[in-house]
N, C-alpha and C positions, 0 to 999 in steps of 0.2 A: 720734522720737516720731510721725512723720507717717506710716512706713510702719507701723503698729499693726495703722492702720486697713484697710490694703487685702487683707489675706486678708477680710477679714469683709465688704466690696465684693464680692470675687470671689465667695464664699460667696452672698450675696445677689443677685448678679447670675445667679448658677448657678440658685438656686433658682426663681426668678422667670422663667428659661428652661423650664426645667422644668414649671411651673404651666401655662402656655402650652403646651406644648408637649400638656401633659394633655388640656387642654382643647380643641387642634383635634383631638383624636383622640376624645376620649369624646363631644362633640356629637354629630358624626354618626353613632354608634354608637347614642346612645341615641335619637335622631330616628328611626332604624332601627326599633329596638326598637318604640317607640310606634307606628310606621307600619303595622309587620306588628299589632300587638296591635289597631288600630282596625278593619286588615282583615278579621282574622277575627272581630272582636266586629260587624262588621256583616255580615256573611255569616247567611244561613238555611240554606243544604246545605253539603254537603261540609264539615260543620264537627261533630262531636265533643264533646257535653260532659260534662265530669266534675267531680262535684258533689265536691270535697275534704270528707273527715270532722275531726270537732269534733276538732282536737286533733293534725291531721298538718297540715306546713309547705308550703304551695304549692310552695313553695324546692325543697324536696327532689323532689319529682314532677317538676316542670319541670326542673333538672338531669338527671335520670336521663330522662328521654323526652329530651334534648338529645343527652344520652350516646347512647342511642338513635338519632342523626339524625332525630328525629321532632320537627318544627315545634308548638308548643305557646304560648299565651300565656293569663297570667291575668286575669281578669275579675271585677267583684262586680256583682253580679244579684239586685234584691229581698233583699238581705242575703245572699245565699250564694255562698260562694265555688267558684271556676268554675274546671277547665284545661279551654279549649278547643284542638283538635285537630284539625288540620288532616288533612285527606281525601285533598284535592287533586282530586277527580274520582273517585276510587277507591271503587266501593260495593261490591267484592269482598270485604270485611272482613281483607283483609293488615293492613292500617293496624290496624282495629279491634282483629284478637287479637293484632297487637305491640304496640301501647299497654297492651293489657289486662295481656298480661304484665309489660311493664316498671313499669307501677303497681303491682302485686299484690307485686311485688318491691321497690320505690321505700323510703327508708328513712322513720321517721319527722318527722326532720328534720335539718338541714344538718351535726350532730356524726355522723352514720351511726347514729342508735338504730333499732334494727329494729321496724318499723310493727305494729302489730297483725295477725293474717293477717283478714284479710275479702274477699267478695266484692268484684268490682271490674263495677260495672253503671254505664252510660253512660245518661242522662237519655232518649236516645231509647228505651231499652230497656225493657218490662217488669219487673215484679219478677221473679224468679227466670230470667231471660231472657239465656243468654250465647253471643254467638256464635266 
């Protein structure tokens, strides 16, 4: 009757390793996270912004500029939602029209539903303005 209990110890003790073990990993990933996101939300140049439309998932942009290798974090601003876009120094517009494509392509949200087609125009840009 006494050993009943000790798979359900072991179980317990597993999981509990596990938790821990989550957690020294996902802290400083997500301190990470946060770190880059304050950097480019405090940035004035070399920074990128694209105003997300009513109805598509930040989620989904920002995965697909990741898949991209394209540094990206989101922001809310005056109530509108933000992926800023990192430059890096680069005003040659590389960054500019990879991004551009990879949004224009970006699905609607994180099930893969295909976005609406629309122009894809960055906040510094004019209307009808694409480089």
């Amino acid at each position: 009757m006494g050993g009943a209990g000790l798979p359900w110890m072991v179980f317990g003790a597993l999981a509990a390793v596990l938790a821990c073990a989550g957690i020294v990993v996902l802290v400083p990933w997500v301190r990470a996270e946060m770190a880059r996101e304050d950097e480019l939300a405090s940035r004035d140049r070399d920074v990128l912004a694209y105003e997300v439309p009513e109805g598509q998932d930040p989620t989904a942009i920002l995965a697909a500029l990741s898949l991209a290798g394209i540094t990206a974090a989101p922001v809310l601003r005056h109530g509108r939602r933000l992926v800023l876009i990192d430059e890096r120094g680069r005003r040659d517009s590389v960054v500019r029209r990879r991004a551009r494509s990879v949004i224009a392509h970006a699905p609607l949200n994180t099930l893969g539903d295909p976005a609406p087609v629309q122009a894809v125009r960055f906040l510094d840009e004019p209307d009808g303005a694409q480089a």
